[in-house]
Backbone as CSV, one residue per row, in Angstrom:
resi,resn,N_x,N_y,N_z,CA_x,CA_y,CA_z,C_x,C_y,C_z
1,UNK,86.585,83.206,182.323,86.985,82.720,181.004,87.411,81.256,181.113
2,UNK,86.677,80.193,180.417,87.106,78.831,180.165,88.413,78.865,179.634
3,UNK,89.153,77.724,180.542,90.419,77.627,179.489,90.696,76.584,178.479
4,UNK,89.626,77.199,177.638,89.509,76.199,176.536,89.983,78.083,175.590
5,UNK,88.957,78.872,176.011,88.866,80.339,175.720,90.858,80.790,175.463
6,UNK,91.106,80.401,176.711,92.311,80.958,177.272,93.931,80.489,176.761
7,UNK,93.078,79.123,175.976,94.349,78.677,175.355,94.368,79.048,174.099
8,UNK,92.905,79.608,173.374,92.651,79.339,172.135,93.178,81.406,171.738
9,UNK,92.985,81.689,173.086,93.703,83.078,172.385,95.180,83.388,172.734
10,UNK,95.555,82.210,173.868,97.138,82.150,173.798,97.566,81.535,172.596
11,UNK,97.166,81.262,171.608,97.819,79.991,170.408,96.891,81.474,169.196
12,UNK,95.973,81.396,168.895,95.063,82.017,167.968,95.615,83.594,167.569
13,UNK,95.970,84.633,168.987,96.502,85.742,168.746,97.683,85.356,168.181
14,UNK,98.625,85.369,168.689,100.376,85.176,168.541,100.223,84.782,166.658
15,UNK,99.706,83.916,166.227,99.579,83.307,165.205,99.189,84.260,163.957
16,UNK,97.952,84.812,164.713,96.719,85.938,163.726,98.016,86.989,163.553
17,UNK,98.622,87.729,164.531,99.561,88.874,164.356,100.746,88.631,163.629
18,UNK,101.420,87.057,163.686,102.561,86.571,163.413,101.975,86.719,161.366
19,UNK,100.736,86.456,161.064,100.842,86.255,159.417,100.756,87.297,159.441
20,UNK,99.909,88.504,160.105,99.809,89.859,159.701,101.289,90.380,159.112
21,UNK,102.015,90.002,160.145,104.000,90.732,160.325,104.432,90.038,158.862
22,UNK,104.305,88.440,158.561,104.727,87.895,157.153,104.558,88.587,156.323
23,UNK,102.806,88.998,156.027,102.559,89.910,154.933,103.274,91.090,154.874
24,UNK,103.173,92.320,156.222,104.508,93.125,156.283,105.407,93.007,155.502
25,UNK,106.070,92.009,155.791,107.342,91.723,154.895,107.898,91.897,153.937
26,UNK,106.399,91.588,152.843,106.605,91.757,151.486,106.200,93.441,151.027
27,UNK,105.447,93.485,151.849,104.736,95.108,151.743,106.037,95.792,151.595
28,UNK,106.739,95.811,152.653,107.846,96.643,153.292,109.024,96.624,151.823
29,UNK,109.385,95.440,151.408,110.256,95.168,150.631,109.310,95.967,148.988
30,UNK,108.348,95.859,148.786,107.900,96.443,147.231,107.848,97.852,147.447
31,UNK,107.375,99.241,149.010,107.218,99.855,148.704,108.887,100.661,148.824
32,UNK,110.113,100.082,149.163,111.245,100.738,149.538,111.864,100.295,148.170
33,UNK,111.468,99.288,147.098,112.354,98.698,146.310,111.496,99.504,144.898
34,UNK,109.745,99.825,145.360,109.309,100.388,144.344,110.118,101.905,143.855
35,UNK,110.851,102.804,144.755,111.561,103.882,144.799,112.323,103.576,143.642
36,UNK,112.794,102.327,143.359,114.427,102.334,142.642,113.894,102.600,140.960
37,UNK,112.365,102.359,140.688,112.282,102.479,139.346,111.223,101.596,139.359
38,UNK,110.721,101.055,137.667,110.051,100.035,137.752,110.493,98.518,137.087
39,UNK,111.999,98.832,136.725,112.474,97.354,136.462,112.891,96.833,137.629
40,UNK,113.041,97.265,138.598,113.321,96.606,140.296,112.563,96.265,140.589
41,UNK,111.136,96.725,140.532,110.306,96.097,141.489,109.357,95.041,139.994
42,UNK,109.823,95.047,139.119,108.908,94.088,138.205,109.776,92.998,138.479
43,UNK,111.449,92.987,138.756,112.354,91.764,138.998,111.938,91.316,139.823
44,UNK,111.977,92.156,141.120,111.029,91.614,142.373,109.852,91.239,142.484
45,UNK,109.130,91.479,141.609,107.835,90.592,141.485,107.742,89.226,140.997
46,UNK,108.337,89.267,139.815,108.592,88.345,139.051,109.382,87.092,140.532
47,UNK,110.516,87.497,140.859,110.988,86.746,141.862,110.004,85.972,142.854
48,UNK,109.549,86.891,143.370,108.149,86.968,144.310,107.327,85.233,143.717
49,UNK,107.348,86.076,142.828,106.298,84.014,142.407,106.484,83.090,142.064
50,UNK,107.940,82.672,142.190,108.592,81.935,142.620,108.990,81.376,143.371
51,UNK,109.088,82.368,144.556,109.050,81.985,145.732,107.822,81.641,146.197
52,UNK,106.853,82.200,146.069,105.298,82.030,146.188,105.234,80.709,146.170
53,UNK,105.968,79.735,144.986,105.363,78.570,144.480,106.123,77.782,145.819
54,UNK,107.088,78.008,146.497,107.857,77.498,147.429,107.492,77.730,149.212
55,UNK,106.331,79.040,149.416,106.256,79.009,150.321,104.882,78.885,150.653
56,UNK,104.135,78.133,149.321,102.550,77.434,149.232,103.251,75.786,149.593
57,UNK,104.531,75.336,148.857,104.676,73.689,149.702,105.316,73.730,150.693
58,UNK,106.028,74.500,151.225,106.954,74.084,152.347,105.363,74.994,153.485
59,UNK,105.012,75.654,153.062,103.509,75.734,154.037,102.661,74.592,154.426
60,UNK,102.796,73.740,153.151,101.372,72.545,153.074,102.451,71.753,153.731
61,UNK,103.366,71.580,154.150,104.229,70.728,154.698,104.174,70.663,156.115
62,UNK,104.431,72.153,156.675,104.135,72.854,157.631,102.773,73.037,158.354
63,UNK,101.523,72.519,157.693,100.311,72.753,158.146,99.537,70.645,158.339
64,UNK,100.570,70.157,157.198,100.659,68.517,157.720,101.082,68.190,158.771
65,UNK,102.737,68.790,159.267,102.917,68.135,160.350,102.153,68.947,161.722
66,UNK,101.597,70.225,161.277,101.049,70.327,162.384,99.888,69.697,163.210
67,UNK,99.045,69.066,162.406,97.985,68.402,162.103,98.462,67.372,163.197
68,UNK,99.722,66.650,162.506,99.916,65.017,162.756,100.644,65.653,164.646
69,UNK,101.357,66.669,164.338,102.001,66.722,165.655,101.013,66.872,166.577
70,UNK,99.880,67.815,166.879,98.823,67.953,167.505,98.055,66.678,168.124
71,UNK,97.983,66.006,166.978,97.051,64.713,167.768,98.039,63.681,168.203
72,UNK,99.466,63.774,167.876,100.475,62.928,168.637,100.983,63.559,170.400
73,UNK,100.491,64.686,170.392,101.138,65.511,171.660,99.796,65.331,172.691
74,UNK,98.542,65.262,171.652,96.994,65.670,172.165,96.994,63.923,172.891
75,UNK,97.477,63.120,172.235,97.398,61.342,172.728,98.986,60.991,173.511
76,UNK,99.638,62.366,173.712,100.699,61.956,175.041,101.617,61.491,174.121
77,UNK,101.859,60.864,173.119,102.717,59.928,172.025,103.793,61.282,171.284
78,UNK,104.730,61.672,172.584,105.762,62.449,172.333,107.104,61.758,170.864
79,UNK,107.008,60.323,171.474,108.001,59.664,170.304,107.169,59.905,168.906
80,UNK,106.416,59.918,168.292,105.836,59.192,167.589,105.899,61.872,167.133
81,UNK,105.573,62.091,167.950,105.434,63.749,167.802,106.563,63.933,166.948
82,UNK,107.717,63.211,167.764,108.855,63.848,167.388,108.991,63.509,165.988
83,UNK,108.904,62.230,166.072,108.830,61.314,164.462,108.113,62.239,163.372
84,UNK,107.198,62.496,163.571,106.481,63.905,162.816,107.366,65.348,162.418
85,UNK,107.598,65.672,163.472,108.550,66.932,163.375,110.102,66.805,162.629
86,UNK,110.180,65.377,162.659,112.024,65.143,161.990,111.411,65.085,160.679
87,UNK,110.543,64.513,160.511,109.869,63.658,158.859,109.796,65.051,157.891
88,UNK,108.738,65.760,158.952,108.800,67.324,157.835,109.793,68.060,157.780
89,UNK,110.575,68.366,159.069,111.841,69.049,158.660,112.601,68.576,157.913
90,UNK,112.929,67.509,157.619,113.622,66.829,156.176,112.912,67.283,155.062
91,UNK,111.412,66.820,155.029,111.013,67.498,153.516,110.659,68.535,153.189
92,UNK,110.761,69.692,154.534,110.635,71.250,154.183,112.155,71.277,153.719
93,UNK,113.327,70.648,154.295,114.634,70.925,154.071,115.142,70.151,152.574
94,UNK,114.695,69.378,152.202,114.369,68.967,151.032,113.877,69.445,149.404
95,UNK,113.051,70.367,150.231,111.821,71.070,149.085,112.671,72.010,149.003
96,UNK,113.381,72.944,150.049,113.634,74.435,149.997,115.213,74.280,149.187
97,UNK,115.966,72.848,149.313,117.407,72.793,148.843,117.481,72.714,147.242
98,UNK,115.571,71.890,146.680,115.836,71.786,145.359,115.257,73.457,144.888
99,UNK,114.622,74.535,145.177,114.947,75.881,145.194,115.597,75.989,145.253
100,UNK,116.497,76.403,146.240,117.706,76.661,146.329,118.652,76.661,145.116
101,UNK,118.691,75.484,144.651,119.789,74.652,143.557,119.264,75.421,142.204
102,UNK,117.620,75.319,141.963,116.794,76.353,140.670,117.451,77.697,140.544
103,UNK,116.943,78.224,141.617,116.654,79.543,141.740,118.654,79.620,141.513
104,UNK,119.358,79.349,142.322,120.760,79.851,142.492,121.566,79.812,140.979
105,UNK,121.044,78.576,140.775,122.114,78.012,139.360,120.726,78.563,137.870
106,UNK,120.085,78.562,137.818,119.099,78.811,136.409,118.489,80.023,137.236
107,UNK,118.675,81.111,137.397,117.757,82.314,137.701,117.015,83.013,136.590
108,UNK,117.866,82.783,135.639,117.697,83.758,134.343,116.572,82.774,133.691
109,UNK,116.792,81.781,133.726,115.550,81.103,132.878,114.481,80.691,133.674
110,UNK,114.462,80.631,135.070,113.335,80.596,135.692,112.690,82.182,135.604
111,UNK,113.007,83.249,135.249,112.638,84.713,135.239,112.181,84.752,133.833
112,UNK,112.861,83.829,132.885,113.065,83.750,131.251,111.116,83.471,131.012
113,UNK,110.712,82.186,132.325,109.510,81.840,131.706,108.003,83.167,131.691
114,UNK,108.635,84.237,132.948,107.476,84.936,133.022,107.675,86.578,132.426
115,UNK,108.596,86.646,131.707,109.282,88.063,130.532,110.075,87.878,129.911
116,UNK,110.376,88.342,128.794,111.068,88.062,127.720,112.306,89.177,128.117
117,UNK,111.777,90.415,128.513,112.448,91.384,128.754,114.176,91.357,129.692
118,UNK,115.298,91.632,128.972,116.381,91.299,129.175,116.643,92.196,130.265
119,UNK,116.473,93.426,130.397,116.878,94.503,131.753,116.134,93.709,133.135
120,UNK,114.711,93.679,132.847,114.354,92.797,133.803,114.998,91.091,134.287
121,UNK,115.086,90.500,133.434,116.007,89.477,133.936,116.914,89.719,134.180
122,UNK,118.157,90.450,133.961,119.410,90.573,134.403,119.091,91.128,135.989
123,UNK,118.351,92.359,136.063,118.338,92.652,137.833,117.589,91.545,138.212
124,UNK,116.892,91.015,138.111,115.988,89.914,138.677,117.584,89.046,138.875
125,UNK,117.770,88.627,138.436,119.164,87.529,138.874,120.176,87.808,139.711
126,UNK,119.826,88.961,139.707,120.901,89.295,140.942,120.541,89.387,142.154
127,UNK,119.268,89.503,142.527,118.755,89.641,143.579,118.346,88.269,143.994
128,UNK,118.135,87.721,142.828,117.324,85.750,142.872,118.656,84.582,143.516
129,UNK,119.816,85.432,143.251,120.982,84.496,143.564,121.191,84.444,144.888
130,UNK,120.567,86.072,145.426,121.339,85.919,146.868,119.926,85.139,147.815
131,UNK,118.763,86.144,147.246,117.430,85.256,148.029,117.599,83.741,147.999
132,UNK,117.755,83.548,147.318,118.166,81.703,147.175,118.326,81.018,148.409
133,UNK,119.500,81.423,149.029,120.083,81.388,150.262,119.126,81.447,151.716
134,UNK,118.046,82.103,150.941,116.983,81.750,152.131,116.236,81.146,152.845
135,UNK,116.312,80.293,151.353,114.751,79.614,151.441,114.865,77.973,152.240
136,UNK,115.956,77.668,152.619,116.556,76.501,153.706,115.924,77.281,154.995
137,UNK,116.784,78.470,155.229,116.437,78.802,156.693,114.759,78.815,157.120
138,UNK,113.850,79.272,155.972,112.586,79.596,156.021,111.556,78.604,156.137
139,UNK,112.137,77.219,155.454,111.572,76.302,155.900,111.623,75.426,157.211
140,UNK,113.503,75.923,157.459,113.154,75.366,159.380,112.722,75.838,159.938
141,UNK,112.480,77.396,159.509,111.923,78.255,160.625,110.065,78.047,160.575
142,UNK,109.498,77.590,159.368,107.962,77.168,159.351,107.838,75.993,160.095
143,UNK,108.600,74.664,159.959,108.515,73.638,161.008,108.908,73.557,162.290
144,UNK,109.816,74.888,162.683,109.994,75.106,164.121,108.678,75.700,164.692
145,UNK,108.033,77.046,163.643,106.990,77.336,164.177,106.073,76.711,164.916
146,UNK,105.426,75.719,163.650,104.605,74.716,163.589,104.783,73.831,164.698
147,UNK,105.951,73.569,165.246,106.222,72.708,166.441,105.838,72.950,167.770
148,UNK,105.960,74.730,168.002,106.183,75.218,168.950,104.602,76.169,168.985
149,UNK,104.120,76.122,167.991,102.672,76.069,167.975,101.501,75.269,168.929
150,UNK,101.973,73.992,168.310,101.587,72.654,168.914,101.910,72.795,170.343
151,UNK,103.214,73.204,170.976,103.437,72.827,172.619,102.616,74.191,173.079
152,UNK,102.383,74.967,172.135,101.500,76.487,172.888,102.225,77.600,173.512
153,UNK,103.273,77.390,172.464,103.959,78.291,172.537,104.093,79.171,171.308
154,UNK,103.078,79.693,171.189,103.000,80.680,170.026,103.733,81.926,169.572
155,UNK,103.757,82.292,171.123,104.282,83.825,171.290,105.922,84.121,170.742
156,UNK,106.349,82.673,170.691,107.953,82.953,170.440,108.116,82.859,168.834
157,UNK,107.256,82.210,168.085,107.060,82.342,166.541,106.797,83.647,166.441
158,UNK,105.783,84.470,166.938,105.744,85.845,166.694,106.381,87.071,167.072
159,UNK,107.086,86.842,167.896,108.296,87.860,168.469,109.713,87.510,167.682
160,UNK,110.036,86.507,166.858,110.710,86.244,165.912,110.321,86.490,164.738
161,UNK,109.022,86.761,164.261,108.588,87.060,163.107,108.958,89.055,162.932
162,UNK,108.601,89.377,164.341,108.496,90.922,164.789,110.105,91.193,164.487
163,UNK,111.082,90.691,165.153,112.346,91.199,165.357,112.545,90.626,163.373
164,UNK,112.561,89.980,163.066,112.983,89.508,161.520,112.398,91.075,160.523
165,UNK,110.947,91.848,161.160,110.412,92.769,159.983,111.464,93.644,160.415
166,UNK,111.796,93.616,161.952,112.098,95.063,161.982,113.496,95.032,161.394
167,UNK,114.201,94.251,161.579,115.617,93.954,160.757,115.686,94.205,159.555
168,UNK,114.829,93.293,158.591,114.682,93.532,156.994,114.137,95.177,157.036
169,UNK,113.329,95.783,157.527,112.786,96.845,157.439,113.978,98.157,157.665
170,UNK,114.967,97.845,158.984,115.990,98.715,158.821,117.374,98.694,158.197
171,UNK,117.554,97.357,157.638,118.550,96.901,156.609,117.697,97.313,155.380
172,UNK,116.883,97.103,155.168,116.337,97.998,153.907,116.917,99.545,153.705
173,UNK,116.605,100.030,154.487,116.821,101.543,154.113,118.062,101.384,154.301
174,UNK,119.179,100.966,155.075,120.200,101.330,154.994,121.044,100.997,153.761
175,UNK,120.885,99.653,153.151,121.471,98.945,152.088,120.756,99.283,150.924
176,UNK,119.599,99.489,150.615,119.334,99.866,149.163,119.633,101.191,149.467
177,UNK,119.297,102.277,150.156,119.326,103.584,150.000,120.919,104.386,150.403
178,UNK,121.861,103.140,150.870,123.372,103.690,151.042,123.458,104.289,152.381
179,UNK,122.568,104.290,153.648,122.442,105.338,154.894,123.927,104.375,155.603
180,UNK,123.558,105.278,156.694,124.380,104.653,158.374,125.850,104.416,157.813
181,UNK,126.740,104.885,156.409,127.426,104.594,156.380,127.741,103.543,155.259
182,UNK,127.141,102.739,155.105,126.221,101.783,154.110,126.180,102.221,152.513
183,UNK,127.449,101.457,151.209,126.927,102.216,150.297,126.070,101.877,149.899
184,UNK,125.133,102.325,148.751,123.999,102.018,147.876,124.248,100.938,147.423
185,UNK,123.022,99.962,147.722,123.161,99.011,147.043,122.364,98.384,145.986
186,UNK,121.198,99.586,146.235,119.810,98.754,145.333,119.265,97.595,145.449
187,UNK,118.753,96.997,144.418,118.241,96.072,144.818,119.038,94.938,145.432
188,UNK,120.595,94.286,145.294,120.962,93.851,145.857,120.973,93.607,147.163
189,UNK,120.977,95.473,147.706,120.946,95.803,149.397,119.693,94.946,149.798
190,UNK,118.279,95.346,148.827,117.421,94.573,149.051,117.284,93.385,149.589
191,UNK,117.974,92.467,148.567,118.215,90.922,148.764,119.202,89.952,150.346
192,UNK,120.175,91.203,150.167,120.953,90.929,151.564,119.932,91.350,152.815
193,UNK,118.853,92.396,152.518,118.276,92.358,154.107,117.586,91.140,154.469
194,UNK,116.971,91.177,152.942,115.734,89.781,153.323,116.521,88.619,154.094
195,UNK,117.748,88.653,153.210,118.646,86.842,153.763,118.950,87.455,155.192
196,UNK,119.345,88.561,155.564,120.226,88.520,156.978,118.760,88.554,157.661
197,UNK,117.710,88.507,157.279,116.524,89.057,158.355,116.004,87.559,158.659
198,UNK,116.128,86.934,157.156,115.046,85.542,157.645,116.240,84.719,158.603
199,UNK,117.551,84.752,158.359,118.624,83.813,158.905,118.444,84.489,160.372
């Protein structure tokens, strides 16, 4: 095997499995939150594309500096790498703080633009206040990826992606469904796994 072969499935796997586990994520969270009814999981949808709109730029952010970091690491020009990697982590940290500030402080009227429906916005806001809180960590954690991509080190983006499902996945059941001791929390419980899973 060329190690052209050998690098391209040390970097290519880790990566391919790491979006598989992302998608997980959301899977995991609609079919444990679909249980609660269907104004939970329409809040959570509704939420969902919102965030969507946040983790299509802090992605395109994330897929720029990988670009620029690659051919700065590929031409030895570590200063000039790094310069790359500070530039986007500011404007993934940037992008995700003015979310943050939306989503935390106007939930109800960012939910207001895609249903009129008042039961649905009210749970939608409660869950939108605490996710909020996420979306900082999620963008350092796409430009750390992206960094550590580049040095070919793939495997540690995806064994962090793995330990994050399995967390949200068993804080799920325990916090919406009240287990281990844990009261019910519904969709709230929801919202606290996602934040303690991505942090």
């Amino acid at each position: 095997m060329s190690e052209f072969v050998k690098s391209l499935c040390k970097i290519a796997v880790p990566v391919t499995l790491q979006s598989m586990l992302q998608a997980s994520f959301s899977i995991i969270d609609q079919i444990m939150i679909g249980q609660l009814g269907e104004i939970n999981i329409s809040a959570v949808g509704l939420c969902g594309n919102f965030s969507l709109i946040f983790s299509v730029l802090t992605g395109t952010v994330g897929t720029v500096a990988g670009i620029l970091t690659a051919q700065f690491i590929g031409a030895k020009d570590m200063k000039e790498a790094w310069s790359s990697f500070d530039v986007s982590l500011i404007a993934a940290v940037i992008i995700s703080a003015l979310f943050l500030l939306a989503s935390g402080i106007f939930p109800a009227h960012i939910l207001g633009l895609y249903t009129k429906d008042a039961d649905i916005i009210n749970t939608g806001t409660v869950y939108f206040r605490i996710i909020a809180f996420s979306y900082i960590p999620m963008a350092i954690s796409i430009i750390l990826s992206t960094w550590l991509r580049c040095k070919e080190h793939a495997v540690i983006p995806f064994l962090a992606s793995l330990s994050a499902v399995a967390v949200n996945t068993g804080l799920n059941y325990m916090l919406i469904f009240g287990k281990a001791g844990f009261p019910t929390m519904g969709i709230k419980g929801a919202a606290i796994a996602t934040l303690v899973s991505v942090i």
